[in-house]
C-alpha positions in Angstrom: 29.9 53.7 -109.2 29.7 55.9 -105.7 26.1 55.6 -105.8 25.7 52.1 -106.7 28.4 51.3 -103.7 26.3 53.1 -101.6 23.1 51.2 -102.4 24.6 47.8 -102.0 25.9 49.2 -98.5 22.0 48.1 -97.4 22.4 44.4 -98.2 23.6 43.0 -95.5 20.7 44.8 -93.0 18.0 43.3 -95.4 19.4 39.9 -95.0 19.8 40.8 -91.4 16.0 41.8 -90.8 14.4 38.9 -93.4 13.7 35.8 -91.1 14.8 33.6 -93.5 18.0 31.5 -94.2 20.9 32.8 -96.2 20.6 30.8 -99.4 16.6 31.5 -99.9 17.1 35.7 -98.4 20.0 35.0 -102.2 17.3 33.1 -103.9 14.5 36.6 -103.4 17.4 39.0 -103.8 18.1 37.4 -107.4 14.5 36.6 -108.1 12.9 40.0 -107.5 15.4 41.8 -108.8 15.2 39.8 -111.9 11.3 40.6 -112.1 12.2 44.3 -112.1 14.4 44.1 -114.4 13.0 42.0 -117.2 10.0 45.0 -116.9 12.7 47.4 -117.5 13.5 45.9 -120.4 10.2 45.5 -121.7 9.3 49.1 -120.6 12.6 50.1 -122.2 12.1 48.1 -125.9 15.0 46.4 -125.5 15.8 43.4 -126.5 17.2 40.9 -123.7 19.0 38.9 -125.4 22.7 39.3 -127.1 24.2 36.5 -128.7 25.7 33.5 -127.2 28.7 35.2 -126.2 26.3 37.8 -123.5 24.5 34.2 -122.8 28.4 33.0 -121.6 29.5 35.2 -119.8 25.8 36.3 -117.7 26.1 32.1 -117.4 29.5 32.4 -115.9 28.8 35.3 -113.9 25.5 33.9 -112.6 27.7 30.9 -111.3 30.2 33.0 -109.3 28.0 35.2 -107.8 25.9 32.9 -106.7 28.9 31.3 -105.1 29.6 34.8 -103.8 26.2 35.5 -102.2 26.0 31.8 -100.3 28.8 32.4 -98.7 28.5 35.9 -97.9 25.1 35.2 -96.2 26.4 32.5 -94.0 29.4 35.1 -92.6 26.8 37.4 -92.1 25.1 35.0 -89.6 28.4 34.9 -88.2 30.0 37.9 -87.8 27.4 40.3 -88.5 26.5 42.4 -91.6 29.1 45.2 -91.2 32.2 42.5 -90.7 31.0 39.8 -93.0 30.8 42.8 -95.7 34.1 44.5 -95.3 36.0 41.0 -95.2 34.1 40.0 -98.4 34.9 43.3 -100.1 38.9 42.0 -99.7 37.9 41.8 -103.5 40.0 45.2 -104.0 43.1 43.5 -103.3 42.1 40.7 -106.0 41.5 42.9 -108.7 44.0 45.6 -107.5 46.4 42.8 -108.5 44.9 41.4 -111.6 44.8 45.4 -112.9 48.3 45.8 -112.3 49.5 42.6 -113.2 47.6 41.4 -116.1 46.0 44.7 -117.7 49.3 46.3 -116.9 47.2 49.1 -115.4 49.7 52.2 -113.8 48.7 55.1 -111.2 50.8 57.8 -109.4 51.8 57.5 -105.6 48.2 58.1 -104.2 46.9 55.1 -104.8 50.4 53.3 -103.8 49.8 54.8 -100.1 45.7 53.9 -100.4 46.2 49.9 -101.0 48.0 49.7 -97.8 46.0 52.3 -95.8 42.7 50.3 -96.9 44.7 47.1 -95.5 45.5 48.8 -92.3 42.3 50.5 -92.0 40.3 46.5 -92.5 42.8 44.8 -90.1 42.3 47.5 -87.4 38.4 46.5 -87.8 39.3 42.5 -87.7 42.0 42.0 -85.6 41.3 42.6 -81.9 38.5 40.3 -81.9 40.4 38.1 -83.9 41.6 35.8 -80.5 38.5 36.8 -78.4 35.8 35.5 -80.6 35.3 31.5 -81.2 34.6 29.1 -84.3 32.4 30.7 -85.4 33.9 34.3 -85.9 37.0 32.9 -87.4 34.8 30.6 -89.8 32.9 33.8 -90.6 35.9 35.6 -91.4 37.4 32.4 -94.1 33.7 32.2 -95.5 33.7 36.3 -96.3 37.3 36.1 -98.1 36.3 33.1 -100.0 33.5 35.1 -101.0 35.8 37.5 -102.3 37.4 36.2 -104.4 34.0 34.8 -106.5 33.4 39.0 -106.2 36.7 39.5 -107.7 35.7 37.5 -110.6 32.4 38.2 -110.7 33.5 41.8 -111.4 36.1 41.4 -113.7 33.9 39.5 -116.0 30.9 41.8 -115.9 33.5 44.4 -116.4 35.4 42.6 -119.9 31.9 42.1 -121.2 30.8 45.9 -120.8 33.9 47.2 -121.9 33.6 45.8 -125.4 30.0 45.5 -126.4 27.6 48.0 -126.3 24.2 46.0 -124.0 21.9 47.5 -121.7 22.5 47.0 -118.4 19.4 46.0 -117.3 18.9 42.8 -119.5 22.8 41.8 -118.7 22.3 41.9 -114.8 18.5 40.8 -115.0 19.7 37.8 -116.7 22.6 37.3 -114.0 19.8 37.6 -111.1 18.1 34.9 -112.8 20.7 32.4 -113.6 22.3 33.1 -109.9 18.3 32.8 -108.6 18.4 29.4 -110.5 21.4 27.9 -108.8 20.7 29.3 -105.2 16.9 27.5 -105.7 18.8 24.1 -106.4 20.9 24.7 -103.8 17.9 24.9 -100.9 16.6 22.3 -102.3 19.8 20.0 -101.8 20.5 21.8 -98.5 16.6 21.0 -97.6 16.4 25.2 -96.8 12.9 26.0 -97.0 12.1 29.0 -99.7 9.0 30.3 -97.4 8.4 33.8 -96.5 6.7 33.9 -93.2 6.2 37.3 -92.1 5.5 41.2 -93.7 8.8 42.4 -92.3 10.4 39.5 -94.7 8.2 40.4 -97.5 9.3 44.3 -97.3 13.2 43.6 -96.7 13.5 41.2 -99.4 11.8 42.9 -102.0 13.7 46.1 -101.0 16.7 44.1 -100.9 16.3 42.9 -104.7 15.3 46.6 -105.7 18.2 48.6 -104.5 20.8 45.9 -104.1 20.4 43.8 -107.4 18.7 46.4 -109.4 19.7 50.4 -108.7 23.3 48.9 -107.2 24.4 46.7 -109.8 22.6 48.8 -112.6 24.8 52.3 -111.4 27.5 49.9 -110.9 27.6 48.3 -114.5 27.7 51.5 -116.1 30.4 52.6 -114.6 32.7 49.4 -114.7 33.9 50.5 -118.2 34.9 53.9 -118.0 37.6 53.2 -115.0 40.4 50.8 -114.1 40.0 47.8 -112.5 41.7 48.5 -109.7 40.0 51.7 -109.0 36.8 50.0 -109.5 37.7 47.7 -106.6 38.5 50.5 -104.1 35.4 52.8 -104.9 33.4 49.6 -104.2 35.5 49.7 -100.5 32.6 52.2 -99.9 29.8 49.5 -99.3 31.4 47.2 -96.7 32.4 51.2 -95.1 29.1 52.1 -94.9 27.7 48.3 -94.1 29.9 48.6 -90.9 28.2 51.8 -90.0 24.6 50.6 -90.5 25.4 47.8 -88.7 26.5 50.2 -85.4 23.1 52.1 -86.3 20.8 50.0 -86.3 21.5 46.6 -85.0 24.1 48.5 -81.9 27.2 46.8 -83.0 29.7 47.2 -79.8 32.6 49.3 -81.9 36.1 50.3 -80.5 38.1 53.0 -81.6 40.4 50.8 -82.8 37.5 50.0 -85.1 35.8 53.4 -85.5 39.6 54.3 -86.9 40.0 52.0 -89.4 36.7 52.9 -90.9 38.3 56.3 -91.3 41.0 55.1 -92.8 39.2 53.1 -95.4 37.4 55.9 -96.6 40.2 58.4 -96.7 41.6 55.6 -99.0 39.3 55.2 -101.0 38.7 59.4 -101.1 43.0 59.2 -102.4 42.4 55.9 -104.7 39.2 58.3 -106.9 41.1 61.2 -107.2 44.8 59.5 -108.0 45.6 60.2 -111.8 47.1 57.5 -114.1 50.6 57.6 -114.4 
């Protein structure tokens, strides 16, 4: 799950440094990714399809995170890739709730203090340009927790299906990239975005982008949906927009605070307390 996080950390800066729009940089991420998967499988001898009940849910999945990626990729041309990831990575909270609501899911004090610590850590990173910034920013900011919540459910789903059936992950989430890389397609061509790549550096960042964000990420990551809670899932994923934010201050010179640079901290010392909390 750590490692997956980590890899998906690098999204954002390959939609950044792909001169393309957001819903085509989607469509490559899916559609490569998809490519490298279905070879897995066929390298693997595995069979790629499950049933109609692993044709549901990658179907259902497929729709929410496409709806998740078009409307991360449009924050991200508004507030940058390190913002635009930590705001759509509110999913914690969202399945944070649902684990201790609906799967009755129970933890000791550690992770009580990290829910709030990862809360205060975000809004220290949010809030002062909150007034400052225009339109845009704000509009940025709604898009990314929309997003979040499609994450959220995204997730969850991926995570039900794993939990009770034993399928490779490389046919489940090469079949997601290629129903999400469906739906983003017929969305450019309602939204009349053109699917051209026109330079090398697009070439190289979107084919990296769909081998270590759809493929090593999500693989690492579905493997490792079923063997925790839901809610710890959520936090441990806190680790991508964590990182995002610092890639973002690396390499495209993000102007940072300390107001920011501290509620990075505090986002990963939560998440450090929400892995090692025991169940209660």
């Amino acid at each position: 799950m750590m490692a997956g996080a980590v890899m998906l950390s690098f999204s954002a800066v390959f939609v950044k440094w792909a001169h393309v729009g957001p819903t085509a940089s989607g469509f490559y991420r899916m559609f490569f990714g998809a490519l490298i998967l279905f070879g897995a499988v066929l390298a693997r001898k595995e069979r790629l399809f499950h049933g109609s009940h692993h044709l549901k849910m990658v179907f259902i999945c497929g729709l929410l995170f496409a709806l998740d990626i078009t409307l991360w990729h449009r924050s991200i041309h508004f507030v940058g890739p390190g913002l635009a990831t930590l705001m759509a990575n509110f999913q914690v909270f969202f399945l944070a709730l649902f684990g201790m609501t609906i799967l009755k899911e129970r933890s000791n004090w550690k992770f009580f203090v990290a829910i709030p610590m990862a809360v205060l850590g975000l809004y220290l990173i949010v809030a002062p340009n909150w007034n400052a910034m225009g339109d845009a920013y704000r509009a940025g900011v709604v898009l990314a927790l929309i997003a979040a919540i499609s994450y959220a459910g995204y997730i969850l789903v991926l995570r039900n299906f794993q939990s009770k059936f034993t399928v490779s992950a490389f046919s489940t989430i090469g079949l997601v990239a290629l129903i999400t890389s469906a739906v983003l397609a017929l969305e450019a061509l309602v939204i009349n975005e053109s699917l051209a790549i026109p330079d090398l550096q697009s070439w190289v960042a979107l084919v990296g982008y769909g081998l270590f964000s759809q493929v090593l990420g999500w693989v690492l990551i579905s493997n490792g949906l079923p063997k925790i809670e839901a809610s710890r899932a959520g936090l441990i994923l806190l680790l991508q927009p964590t990182f995002s934010f610092v890639w973002d201050i690396l390499f495209f010179s993000r102007p940072t605070t300390w107001l920011e640079v501290v509620g990075a901290l505090l986002a990963l010392f939560a998440i450090y307390m929400g892995v090692t909390a025991k169940k209660g």
